[in-house]
C-alpha positions as a Markdown table, in Angstrom:
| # | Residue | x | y | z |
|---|---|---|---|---|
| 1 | Unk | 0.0 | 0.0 | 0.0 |
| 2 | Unk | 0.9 | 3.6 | -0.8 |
| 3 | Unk | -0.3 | 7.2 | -0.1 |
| 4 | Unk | 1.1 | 9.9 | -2.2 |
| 5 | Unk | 0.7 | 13.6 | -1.0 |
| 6 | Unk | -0.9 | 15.1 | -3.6 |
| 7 | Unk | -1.2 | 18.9 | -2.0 |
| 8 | Unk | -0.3 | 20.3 | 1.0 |
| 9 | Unk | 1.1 | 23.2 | 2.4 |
| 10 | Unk | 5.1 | 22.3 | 1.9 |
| 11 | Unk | 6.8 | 21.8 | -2.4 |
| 12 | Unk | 10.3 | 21.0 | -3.5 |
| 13 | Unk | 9.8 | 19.9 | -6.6 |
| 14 | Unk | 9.2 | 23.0 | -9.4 |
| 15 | Unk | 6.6 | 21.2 | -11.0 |
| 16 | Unk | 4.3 | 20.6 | -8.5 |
| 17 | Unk | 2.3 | 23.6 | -6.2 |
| 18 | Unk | 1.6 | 23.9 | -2.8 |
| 19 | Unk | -1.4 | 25.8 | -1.1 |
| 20 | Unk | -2.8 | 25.4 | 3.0 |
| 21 | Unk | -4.7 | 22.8 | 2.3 |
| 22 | Unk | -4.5 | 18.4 | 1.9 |
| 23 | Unk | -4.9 | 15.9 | -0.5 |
| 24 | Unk | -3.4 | 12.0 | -0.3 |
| 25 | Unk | -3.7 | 9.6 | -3.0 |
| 26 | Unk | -4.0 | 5.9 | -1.0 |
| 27 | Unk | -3.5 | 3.2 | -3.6 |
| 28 | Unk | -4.1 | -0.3 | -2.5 |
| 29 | Unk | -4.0 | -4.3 | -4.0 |
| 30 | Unk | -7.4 | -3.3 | -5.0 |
| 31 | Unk | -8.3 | 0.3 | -5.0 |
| 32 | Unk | -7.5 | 3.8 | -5.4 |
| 33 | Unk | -8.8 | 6.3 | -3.1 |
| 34 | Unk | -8.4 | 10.3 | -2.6 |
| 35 | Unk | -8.5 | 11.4 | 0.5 |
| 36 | Unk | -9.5 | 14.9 | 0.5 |
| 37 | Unk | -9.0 | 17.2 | -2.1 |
| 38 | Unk | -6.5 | 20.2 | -0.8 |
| 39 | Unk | -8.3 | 23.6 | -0.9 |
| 40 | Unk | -8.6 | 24.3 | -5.2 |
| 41 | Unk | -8.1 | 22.4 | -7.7 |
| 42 | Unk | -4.2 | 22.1 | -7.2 |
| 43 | Unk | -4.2 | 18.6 | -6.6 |
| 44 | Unk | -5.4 | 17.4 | -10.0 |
| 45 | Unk | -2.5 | 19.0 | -11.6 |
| 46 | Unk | -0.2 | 17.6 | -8.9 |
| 47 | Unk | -1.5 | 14.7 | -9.9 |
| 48 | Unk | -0.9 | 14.3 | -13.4 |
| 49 | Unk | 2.6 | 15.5 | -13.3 |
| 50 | Unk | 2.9 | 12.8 | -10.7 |
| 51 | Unk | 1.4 | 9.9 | -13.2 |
| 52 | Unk | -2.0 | 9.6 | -10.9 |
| 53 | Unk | -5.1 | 8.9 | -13.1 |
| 54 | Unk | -7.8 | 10.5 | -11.2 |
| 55 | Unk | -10.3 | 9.2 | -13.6 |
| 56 | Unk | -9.4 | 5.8 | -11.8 |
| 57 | Unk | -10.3 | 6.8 | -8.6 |
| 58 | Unk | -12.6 | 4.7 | -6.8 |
| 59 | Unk | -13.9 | 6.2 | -3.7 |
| 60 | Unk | -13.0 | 9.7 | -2.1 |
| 61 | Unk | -13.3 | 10.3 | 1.8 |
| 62 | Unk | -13.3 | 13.5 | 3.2 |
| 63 | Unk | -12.2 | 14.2 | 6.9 |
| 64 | Unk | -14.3 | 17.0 | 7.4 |
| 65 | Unk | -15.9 | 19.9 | 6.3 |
| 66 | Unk | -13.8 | 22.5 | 6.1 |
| 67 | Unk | -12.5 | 24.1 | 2.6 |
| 68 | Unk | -8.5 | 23.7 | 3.0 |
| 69 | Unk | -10.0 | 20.0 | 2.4 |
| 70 | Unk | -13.2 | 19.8 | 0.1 |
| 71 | Unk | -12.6 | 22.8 | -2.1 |
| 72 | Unk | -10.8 | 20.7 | -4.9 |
| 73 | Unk | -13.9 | 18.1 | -4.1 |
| 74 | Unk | -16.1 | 19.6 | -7.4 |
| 75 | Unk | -13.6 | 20.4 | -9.7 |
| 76 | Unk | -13.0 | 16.6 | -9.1 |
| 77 | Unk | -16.3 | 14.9 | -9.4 |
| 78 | Unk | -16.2 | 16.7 | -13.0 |
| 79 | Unk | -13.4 | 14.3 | -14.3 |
| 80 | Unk | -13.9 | 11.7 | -12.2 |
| 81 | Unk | -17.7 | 10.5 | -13.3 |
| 82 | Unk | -17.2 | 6.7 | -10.6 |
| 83 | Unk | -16.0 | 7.6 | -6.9 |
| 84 | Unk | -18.5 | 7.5 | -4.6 |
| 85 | Unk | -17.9 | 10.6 | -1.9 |
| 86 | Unk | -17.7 | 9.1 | 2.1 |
| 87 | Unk | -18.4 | 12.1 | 4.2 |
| 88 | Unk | -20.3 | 12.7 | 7.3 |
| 89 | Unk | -23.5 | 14.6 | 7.1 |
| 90 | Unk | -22.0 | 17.1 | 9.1 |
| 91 | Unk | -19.7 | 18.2 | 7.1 |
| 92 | Unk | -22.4 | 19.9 | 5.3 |
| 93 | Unk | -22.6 | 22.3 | 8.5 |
| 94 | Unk | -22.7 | 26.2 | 7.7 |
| 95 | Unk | -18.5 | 26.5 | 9.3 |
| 96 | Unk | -17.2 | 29.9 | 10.2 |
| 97 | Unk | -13.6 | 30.7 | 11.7 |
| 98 | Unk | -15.1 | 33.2 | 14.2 |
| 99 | Unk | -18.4 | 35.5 | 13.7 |
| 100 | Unk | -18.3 | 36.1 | 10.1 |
| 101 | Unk | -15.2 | 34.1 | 7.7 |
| 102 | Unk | -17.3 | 31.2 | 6.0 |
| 103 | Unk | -14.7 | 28.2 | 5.8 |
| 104 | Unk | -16.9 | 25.2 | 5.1 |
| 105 | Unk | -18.7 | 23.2 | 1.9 |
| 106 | Unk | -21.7 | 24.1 | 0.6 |
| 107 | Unk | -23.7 | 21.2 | -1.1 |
| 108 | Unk | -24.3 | 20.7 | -4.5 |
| 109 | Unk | -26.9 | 18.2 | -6.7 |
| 110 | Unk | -23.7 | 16.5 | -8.3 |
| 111 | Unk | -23.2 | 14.9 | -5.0 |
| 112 | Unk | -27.0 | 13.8 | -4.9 |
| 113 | Unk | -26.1 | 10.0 | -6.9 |
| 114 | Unk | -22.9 | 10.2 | -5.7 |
| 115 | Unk | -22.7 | 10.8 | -1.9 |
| 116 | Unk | -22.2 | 8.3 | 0.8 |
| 117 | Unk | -22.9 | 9.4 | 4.4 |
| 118 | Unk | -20.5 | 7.8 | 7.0 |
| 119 | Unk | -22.3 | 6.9 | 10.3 |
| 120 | Unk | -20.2 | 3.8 | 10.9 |
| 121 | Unk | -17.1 | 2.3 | 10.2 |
| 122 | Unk | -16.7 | 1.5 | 6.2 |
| 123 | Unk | -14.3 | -1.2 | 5.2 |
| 124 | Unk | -13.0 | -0.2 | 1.8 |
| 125 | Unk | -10.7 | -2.7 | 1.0 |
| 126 | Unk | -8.9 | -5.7 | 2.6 |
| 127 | Unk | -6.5 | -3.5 | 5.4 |
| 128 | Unk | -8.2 | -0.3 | 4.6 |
| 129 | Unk | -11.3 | 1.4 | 6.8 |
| 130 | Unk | -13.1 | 4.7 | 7.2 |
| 131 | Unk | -13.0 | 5.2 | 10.7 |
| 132 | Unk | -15.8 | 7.8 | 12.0 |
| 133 | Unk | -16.1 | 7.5 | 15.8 |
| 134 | Unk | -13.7 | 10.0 | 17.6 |
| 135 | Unk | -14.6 | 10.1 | 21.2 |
| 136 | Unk | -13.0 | 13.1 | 23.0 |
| 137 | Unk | -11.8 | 11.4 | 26.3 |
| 138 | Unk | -9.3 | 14.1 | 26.8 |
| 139 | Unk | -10.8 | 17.4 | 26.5 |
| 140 | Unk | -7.2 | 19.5 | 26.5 |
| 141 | Unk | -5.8 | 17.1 | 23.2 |
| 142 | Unk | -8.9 | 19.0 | 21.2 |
| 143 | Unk | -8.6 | 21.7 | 18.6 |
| 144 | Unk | -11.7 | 24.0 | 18.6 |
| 145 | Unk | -10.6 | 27.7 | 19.3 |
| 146 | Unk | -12.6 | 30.1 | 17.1 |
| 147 | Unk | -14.3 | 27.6 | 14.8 |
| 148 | Unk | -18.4 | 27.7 | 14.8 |
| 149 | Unk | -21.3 | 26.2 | 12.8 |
| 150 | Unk | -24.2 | 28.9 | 12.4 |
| 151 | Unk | -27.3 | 27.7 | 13.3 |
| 152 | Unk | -30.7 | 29.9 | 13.2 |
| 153 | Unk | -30.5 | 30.4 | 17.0 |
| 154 | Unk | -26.8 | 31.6 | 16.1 |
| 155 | Unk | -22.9 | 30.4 | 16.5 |
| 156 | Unk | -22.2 | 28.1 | 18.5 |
| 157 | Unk | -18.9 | 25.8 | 19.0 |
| 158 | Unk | -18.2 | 23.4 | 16.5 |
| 159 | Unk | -17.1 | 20.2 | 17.9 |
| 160 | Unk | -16.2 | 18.4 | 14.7 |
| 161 | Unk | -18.7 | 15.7 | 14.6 |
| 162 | Unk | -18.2 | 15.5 | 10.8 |
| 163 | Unk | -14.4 | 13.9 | 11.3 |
| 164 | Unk | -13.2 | 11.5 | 10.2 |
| 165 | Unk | -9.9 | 9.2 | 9.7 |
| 166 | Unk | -8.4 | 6.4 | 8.2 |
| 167 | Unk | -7.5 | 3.5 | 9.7 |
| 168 | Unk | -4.9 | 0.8 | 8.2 |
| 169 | Unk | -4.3 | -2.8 | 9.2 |
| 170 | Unk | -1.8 | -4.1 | 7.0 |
| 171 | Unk | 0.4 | -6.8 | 8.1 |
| 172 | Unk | -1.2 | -7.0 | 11.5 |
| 173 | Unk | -0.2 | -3.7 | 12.6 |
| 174 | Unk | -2.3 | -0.2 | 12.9 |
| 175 | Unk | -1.5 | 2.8 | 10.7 |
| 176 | Unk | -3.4 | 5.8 | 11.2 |
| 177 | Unk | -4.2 | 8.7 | 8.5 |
| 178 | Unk | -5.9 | 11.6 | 9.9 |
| 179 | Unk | -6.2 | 15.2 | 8.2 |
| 180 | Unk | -6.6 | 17.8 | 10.6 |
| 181 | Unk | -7.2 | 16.2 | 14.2 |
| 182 | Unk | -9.3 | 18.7 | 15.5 |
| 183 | Unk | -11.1 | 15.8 | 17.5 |
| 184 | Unk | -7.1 | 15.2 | 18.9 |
| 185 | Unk | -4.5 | 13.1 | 17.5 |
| 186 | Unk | -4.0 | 11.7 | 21.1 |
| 187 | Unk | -8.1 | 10.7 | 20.8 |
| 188 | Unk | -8.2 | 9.6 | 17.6 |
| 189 | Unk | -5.2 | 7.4 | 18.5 |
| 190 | Unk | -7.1 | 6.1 | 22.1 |
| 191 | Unk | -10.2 | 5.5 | 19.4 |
| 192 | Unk | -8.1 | 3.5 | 17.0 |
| 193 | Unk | -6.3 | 1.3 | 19.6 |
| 194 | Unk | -9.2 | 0.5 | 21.2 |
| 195 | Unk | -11.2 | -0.8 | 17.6 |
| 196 | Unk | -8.2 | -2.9 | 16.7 |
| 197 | Unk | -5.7 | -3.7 | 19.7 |
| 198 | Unk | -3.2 | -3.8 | 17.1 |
| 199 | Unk | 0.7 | -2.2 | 17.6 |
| 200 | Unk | 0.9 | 0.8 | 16.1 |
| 201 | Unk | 2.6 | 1.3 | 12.2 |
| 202 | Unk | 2.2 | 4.8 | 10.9 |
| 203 | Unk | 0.7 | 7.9 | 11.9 |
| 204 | Unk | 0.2 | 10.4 | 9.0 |
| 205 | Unk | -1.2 | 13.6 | 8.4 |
| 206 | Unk | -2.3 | 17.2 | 10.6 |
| 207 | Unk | -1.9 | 17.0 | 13.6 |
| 208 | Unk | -3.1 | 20.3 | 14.0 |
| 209 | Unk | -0.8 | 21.1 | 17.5 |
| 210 | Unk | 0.4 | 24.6 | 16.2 |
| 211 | Unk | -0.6 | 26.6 | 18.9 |
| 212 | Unk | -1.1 | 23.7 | 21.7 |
| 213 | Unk | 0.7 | 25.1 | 25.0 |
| 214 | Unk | 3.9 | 23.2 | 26.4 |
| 215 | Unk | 1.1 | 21.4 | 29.0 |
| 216 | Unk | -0.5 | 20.0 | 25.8 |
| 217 | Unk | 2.7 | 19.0 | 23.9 |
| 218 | Unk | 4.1 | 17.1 | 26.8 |
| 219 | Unk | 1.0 | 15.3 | 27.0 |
| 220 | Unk | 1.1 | 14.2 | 23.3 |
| 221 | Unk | 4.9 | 13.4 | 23.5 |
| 222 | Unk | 4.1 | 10.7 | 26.3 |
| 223 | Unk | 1.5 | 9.6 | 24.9 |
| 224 | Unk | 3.0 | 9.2 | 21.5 |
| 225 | Unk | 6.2 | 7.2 | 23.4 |
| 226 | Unk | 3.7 | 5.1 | 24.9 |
| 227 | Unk | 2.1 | 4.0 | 21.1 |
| 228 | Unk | 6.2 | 3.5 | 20.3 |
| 229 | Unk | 5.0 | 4.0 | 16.4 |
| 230 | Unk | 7.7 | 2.9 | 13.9 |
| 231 | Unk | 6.9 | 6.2 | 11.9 |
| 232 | Unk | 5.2 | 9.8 | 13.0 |
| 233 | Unk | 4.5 | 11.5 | 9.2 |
| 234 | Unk | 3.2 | 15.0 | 10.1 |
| 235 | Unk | 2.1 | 17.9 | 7.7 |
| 236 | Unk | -0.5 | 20.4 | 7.0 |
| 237 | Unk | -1.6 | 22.2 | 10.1 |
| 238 | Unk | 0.9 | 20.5 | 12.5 |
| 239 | Unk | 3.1 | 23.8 | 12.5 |
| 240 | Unk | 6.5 | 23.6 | 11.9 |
| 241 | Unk | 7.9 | 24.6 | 15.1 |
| 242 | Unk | 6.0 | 21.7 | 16.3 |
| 243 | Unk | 7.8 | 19.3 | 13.8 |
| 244 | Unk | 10.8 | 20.2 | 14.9 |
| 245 | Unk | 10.0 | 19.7 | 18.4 |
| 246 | Unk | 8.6 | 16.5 | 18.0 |
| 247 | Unk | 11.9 | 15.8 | 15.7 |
| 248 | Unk | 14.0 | 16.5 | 18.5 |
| 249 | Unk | 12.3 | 14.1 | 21.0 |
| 250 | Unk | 11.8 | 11.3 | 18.4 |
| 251 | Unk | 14.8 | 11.9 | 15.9 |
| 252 | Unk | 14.4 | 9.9 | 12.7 |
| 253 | Unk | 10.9 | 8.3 | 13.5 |
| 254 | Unk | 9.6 | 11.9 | 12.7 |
| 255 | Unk | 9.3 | 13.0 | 8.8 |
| 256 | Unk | 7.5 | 15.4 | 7.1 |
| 257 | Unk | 5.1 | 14.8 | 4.7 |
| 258 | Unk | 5.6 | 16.9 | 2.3 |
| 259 | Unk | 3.7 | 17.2 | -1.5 |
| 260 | Unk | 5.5 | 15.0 | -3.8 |
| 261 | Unk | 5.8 | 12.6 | -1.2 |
| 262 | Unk | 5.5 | 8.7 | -1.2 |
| 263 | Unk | 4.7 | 6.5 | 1.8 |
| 264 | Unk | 5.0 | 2.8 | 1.6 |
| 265 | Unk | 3.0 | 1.6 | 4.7 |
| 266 | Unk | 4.4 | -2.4 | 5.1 |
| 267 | Unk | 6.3 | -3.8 | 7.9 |
């Protein structure tokens, strides 16, 4: 199995672009599958300078609703006329960043033969699942400042019902992709461990830990030496200053994953 970044906030290479945002191409024995589709339509040309046929995709997941992650999502479905979308129906929530900066999806008809609405775990191929339960046992590993869902009696909190991650079980060990984290990488972790009591792989993707206080980042740097993961892959909304710390206390375990990049998730 491999995952391919195709977008995300980091480039070398002078042929590909970079934007905030996170896409990841996950090619099994038996599928291909896009895991959110960056913020524009970015990713499609990253993905044909990187040989990816997105006409071949077979399902796309998205981790929730926010745009840096579902804006490339239409521009998508208009080349691609097979992939079933696997998204939570919350997703579809009106999302702000504060009173008044609109940074969700708005739905369209094209999704209205095409959607799938995630309300339990989906097994997508042999070692691969969509994983949509993310109970927050630890309040202080969560990532909710400023971010609200209008509703008519107003804003209120979002609490990121609509994530979601992947979960792989390849060769008997656990490897975890999540986008963003807002739920907590430390409980999507406790949520995965407990589904499939399996030592732990991989963990890719945001971590979203760019403002968390030196409280919260000792908390996820014993916790994460606990799990003793082979590889920590971290990008997006992580924060580079938190990279580096989390390089420093886990050396080469720690990469990041940058666009362009290739993960091979085996033994």
């Amino acid at each position: 199995m491999r995952i391919i970044t195709l977008i995300e906030n980091l480039v070398y290479s002078k042929n590909l672009l970079a934007e905030h945002g996170l896409s990841l191409y996950i090619e099994t024995g038996n599928r291909k599958v896009l895991f959110d589709t960056g913020q524009t339509s970015h990713f499609i040309h990253n993905a044909s300078v990187l040989g990816i046929d997105l006409t071949a995709i077979d399902a796309v997941v998205i981790s929730h609703g926010h745009y840096d992650h579902t804006g490339g999502l239409y521009p998508f479905l208009k080349i691609n006329n097979r992939a079933q979308v696997h998204i939570k129906k919350e997703a579809f929530y009106p999302k702000y960043h504060g009173a008044d900066k609109f940074i969700g999806i708005n739905y369209d008809a094209v999704l209205d033969k095409r959607v799938i609405y995630v309300n339990h775990p989906i097994q997508l191929d042999d070692d691969l699942y969509i994983m949509p339960d993310i109970p927050v046992l630890n309040m202080a590993d969560t990532n909710f400042d400023q971010l609200k869902i209008k509703t008519s009696d107003g804003l209120i909190d979002d609490m990121f019902d609509d994530e979601l991650y992947l979960a792989i079980t390849a060769n008997k060990k656990l490897s975890v992709i999540s986008s963003c984290s807002h739920r907590g990488i430390i409980n999507i972790m406790l949520a995965a461990k407990a589904r499939f009591s399996l030592p732990v792989n991989t963990i890719l993707g945001g971590f979203h830990i760019r403002n968390n206080s030196d409280a919260q980042m000792d908390s996820l740097i014993r916790y994460l030496k606990e799990l003793s993961p082979k590889a920590i892959g971290i990008c997006h909304c992580t924060g580079v200053e938190k990279y580096a710390e989390l390089a420093c206390h886990f050396k080469d375990k720690v990469f990041y994953n940058y666009t362009g990049n290739v993960v091979l998730v085996s033994d």
